[in-house]
C-alpha positions, 0 to 999 in steps of 0.5 A: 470542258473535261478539265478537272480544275474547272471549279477552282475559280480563275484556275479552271482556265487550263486548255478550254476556251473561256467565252464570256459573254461580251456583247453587252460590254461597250468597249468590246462593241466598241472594239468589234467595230474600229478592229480593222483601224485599230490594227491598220493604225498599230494601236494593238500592242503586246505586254512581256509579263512585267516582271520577266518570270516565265509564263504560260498560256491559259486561255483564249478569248476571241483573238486574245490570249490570256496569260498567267506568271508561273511565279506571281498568278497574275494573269495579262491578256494579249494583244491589247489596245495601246494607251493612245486606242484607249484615249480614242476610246474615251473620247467618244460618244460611249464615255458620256453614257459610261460617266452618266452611270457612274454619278447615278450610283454615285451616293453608293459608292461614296457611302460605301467606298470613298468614305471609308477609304478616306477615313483609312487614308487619315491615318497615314495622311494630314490635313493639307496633305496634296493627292493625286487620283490617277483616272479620277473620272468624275471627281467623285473621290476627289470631292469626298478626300477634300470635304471630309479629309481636307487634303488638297486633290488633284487628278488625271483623267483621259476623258473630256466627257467626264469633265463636265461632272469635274468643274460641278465639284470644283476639282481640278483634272489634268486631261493627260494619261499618267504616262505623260503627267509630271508635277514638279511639286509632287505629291504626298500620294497617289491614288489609283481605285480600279484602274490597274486592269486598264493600262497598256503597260501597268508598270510603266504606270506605276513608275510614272506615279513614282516620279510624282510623289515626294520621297518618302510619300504614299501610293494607295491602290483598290483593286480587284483580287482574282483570288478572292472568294467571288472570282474562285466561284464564279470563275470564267463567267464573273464581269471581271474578264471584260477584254479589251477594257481589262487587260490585266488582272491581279491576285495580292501576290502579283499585286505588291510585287508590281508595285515593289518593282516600281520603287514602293515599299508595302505598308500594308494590304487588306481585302475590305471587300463587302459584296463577295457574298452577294456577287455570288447569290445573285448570280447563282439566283441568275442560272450560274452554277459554277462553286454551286454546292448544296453546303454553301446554297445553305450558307448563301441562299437561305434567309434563315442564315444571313447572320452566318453569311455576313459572318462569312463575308467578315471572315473573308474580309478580316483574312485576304479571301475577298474579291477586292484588295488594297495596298498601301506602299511607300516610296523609297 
């Protein structure tokens, strides 16, 4: 723990052993109790750094190890769980829990999120235009690019529990993770909002929704940002690290040049994240004392300053400094 860099956010991993707390993750539960027919059956797998710059370990997490690309900063942890102990997962009695969650918060997120994200897409899109959300869950984004965009949607999605909640909105959802999913017709985008953290082989994902949009067509992708403001202070204790669940983990940089390899050009990339700000005032209000400074307890913590704080949140936003981006990329 006498690693100098330790208050640089996710580059504090140096040699120490990052233990976050784990034992209220469900995937890690879940894990912890099928490890042994997990391993037996062969459904851990190691990931090479996708696109082959030299990489060098920065941490250790249990039995898996974290490693960070020399070139890009995108970080991958190995072993991790194949595509085929993911749909296991997914199939189970934790995924109905999980999917119950998600709609609870469901008028949040779609105020928050799936509206304005739908607004942006409008501008590159028209009415009519056919999308396919990779990990669409329960439809939610699906049903709010239908009712308030007009696009024609579809989705893929591993879990039979989240089917349920897909038939109410009226959508419809391939079982079938995207690996194996192959639309003919193809599409004039893709969607992809939080699930590049999830898969076994992130760019043989990407490739695979190349091979579903139209020449010419869009992939839009939300994600989280490991440089972003939230994670340079928080560091090794923010929910982001949640190993086996997330397995890969993206600054803007590894992000696009992920995506360039997969037969994309990049329109564009923002950080329209809003909740840095109170990602780190909740948890330093929580006992967190990491990026702890009495400059920015003044910024974040006083109410006499909430107008500087949400002015600081906009210029994090406005400059690539926040914890969630998104890339707009066009096929070739």
């Amino acid at each position: 723990m006498n690693n100098p860099e330790i208050k640089r956010g996710v580059y504090w991993l140096g040699d120490q052993v990052v233990r976050p707390r784990l034992e209220d993750d469900p995937v890690y539960n879940w894990f912890r109790s099928k490890k042994e027919h997990i391993q037996s059956s062969g459904q851990l797998i190691t990931l090479d750094n996708p696109l082959g710059f030299p990489v060098r370990k920065v941490s250790q997490i249990g039995m898996f190890s974290l490693y960070r690309c020399e070139t890009t900063g995108f970080i991958y942890a190995n072993p991790r769980l194949s595509t085929s102990a993911i749909v296991d997962y997914f199939s189970g009695e934790n995924a109905e829990e999980y999917f119950h969650g998600v709609e609870a918060g469901f008028d949040v997120r779609s105020a928050g999120v799936y509206a304005p994200q739908t607004t942006y897409l409008q501008k590159w899109l028209d009415k009519g235009s056919r999308i396919l959300e990779v990990g669409c869950g329960t439809g939610g984004f699906l049903e709010i690019l239908r009712d308030q965009a007009g696009f024609v949607v579809s989705g893929v999605e591993i879990a039979p529990d989240a089917a349920v909640y897909q038939t109410r909105r009226g959508v419809e959802v391939q079982q079938t993770p995207i690996e194996h999913f192959l639309d003919t017709d193809r599409f004039d985008a893709v969607l992809l909002w939080s699930v590049m953290d999830h898969f076994a082989d992130p760019l043989i994902a990407l490739r695979s929704c190349w091979k579903n949009i139209k020449p010419g067509g869009y992939i839009f992708i939300g994600n989280v940002n490991i440089d972003g403001f939230d994670h340079q202070i928080i560091g090794s204790e923010i929910r982001t690290f949640r190993i086996p669940s997330r397995v890969n983990f993206y600054n803007i940089r590894a992000l696009t040049e992920h995506v360039k390899s997969a037969g994309f050009d990049i329109v564009e990339c923002r950080t329209p994240g809003e909740l840095d700000i109170q990602i780190v005032r909740d948890y330093w209000l929580n006992g967190g004392l990491n990026g702890r400074t009495a400059f920015l307890e003044t910024l974040l913590l006083n109410d006499d300053h909430d107008s500087a704080a949400l002015a600081f949140q906009t210029y994090l936003s406005d400059n690539a400094l926040a914890g969630y981006q998104t890339i707009l990329a066009q096929k070739r």
